[in-house]
Backbone as CSV, one residue per row, in Angstrom:
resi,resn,N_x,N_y,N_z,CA_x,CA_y,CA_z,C_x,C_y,C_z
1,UNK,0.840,-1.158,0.000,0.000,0.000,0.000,0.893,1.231,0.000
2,UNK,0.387,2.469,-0.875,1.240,3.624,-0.620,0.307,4.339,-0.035
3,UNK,1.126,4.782,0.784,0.698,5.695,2.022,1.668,7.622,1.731
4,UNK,0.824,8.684,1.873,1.782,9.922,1.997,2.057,10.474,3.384
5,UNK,3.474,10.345,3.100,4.393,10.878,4.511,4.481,12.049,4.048
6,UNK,4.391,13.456,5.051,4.728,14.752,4.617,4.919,14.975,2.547
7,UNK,5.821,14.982,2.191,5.863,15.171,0.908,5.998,14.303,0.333
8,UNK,6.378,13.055,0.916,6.460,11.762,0.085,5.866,10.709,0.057
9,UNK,5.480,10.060,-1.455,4.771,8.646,-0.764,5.424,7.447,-0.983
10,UNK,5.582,6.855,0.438,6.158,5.583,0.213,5.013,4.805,0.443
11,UNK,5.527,3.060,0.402,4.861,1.864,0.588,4.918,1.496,2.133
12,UNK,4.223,1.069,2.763,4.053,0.398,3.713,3.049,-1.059,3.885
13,UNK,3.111,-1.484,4.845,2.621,-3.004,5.194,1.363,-2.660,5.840
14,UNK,0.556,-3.087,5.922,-0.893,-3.264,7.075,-0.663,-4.813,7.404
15,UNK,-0.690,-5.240,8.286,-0.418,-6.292,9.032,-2.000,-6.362,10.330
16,UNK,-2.297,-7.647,9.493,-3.748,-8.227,10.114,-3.722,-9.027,11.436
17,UNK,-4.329,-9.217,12.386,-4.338,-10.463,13.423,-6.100,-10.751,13.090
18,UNK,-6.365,-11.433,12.912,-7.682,-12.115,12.650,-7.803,-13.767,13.436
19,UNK,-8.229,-14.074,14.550,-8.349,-15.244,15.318,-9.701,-15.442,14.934
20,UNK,-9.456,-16.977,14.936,-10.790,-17.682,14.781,-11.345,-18.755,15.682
21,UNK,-12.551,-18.407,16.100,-12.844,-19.246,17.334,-13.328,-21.021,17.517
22,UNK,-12.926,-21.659,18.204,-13.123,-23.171,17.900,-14.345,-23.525,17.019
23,UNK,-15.436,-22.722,17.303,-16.316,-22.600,16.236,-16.587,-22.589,14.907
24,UNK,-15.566,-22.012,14.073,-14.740,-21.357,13.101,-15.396,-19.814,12.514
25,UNK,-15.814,-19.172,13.637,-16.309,-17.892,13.454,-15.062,-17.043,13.592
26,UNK,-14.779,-16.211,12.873,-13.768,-15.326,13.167,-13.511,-13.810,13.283
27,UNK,-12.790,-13.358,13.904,-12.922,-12.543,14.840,-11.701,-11.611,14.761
28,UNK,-12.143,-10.304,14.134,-10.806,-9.142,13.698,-9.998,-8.654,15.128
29,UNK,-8.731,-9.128,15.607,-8.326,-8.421,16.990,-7.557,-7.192,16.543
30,UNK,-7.255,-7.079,15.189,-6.355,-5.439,15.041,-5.528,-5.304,13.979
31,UNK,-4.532,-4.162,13.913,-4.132,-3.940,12.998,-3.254,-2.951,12.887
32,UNK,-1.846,-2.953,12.445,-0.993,-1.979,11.948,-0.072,-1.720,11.107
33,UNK,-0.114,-0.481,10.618,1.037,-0.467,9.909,2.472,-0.277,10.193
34,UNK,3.010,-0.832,9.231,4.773,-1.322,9.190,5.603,-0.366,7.491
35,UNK,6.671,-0.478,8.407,7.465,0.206,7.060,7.752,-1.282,6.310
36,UNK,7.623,-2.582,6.245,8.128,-3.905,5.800,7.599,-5.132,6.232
37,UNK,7.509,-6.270,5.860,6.684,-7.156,6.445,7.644,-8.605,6.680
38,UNK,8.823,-7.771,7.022,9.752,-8.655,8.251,9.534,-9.927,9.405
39,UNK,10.337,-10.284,9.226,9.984,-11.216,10.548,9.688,-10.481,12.219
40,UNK,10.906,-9.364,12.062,11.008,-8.287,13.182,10.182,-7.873,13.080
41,UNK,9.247,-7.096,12.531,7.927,-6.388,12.415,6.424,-7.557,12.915
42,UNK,6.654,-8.731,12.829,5.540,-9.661,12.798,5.739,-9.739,14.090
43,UNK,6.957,-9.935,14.367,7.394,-10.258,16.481,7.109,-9.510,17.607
44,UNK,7.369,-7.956,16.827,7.104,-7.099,17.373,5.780,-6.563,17.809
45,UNK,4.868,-7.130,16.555,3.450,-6.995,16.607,2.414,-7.677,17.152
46,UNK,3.466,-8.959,17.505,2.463,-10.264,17.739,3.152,-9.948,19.460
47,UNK,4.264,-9.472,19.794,4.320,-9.188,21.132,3.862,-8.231,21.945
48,UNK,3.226,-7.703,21.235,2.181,-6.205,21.837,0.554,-7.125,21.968
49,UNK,0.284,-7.617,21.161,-0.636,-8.757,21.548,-0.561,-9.610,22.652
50,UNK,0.452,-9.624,22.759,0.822,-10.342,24.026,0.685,-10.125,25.199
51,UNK,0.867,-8.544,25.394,1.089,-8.005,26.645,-0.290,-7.347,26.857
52,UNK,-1.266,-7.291,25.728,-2.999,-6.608,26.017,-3.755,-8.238,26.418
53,UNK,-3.335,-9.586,26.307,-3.768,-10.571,26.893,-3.806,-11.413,26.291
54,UNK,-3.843,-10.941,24.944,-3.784,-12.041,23.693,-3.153,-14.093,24.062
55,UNK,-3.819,-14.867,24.451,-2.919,-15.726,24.071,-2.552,-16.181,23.664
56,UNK,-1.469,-17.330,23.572,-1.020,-17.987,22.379,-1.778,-18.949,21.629
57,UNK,-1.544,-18.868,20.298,-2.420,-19.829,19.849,-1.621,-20.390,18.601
58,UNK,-2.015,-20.805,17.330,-1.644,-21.286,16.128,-1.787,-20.023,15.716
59,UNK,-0.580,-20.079,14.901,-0.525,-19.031,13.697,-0.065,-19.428,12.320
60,UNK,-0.584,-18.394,11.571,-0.431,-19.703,9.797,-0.774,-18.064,8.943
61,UNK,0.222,-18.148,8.188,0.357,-17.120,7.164,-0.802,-17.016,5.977
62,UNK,-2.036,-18.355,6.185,-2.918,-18.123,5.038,-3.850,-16.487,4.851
């Protein structure tokens, strides 16, 4: 996605968490943007989840 910074537009990432419940109803928990869609950026994001209560669960890049 390009996004405009002050005078310029660069690309950035939106990075999804979407959990789905044993049910298989699913359920949007959030969302942000990234300058890259890094491993560091996914860790970083999935560890802020972490610390609002989020727990661990399966994760899968589909």
């Amino acid at each position: 996605m390009k996004v405009r910074v002050g005078l310029w537009v660069v690309r950035c990432t939106i990075l999804l968490v979407i959990g789905v419940r044993e049910d298989g109803e699913k359920v949007f928990l959030g969302m942000e943007m990234m300058s890259g869609e890094e491993k560091e950026a996914w860790r970083h994001f999935l560890d802020n989840y972490g610390k609002s209560g989020f727990k661990e669960g399966k994760i899968s890049d589909n």
